[in-house]
N, C-alpha and C positions, 0 to 999 in steps of 0.2 A: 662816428666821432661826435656828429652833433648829438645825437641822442646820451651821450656818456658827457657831453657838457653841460647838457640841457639838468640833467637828475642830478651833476653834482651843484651847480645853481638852484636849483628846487631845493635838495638840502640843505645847502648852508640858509637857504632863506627861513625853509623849518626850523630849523634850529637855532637862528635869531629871534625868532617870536617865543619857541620852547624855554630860551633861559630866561625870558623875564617874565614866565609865569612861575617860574618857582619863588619869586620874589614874592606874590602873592599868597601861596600858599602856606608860608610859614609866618604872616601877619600875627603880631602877636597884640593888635590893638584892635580886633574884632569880639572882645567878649565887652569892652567899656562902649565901643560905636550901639553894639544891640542893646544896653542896656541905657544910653543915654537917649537913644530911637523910642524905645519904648517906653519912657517915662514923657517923653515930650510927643507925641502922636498915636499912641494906640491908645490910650485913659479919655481922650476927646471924643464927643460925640459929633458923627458926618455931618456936616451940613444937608440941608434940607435942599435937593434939586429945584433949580428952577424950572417953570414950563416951560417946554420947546417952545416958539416961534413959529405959527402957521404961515406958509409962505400967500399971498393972496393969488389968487385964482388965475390971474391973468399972466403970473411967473408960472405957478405950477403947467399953464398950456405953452407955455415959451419953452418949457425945458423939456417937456412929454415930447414938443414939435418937434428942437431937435435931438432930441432922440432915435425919433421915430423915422425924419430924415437922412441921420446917418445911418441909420440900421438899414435903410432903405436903398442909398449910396453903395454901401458895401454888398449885399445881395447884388444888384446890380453889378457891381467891377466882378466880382466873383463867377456870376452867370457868364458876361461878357468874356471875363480870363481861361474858363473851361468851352465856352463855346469855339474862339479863335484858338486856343492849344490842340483841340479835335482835326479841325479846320487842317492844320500844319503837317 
């Protein structure tokens, strides 16, 4: 009985989302959107990227440290969790 409540709940919830995509699909003001998109943004030339930002040395060893720390941590719990699970 739950299982045959559960799928007609699933469907009606499908089939709420289902009818309002038909609303989309029959847009009849997507040939003027592409072409007012394309007169205002594709004729422009990209901007020229800025450089990245080097972070200085003494962040880049803060962030390598922890890193390296919890990579370090998790080996550890991990070793620790298969040794006590043998253990049992």
């Amino acid at each position: 009985m739950r299982r045959c409540v559960f799928a007609v709940l699933a469907g009606i919830l499908f089939l709420s989302f289902a009818a309002n995509a038909s609303a989309c699909l029959n847009d009849r003001e997507i040939d003027n959107q592409e072409r007012f998109f394309k007169s205002n943004y594709i004729e422009k030339p990209a901007p020229e990227p800025a450089p990245s930002p080097t972070a200085p040395a003494g962040e880049q060893l803060l962030v390598y440290g922890g890193i390296g720390g919890g990579t370090a941590l998790l080996i550890g719990a991990l070793a620790l969790g298969l040794v006590v699970s043998r253990k049992t």
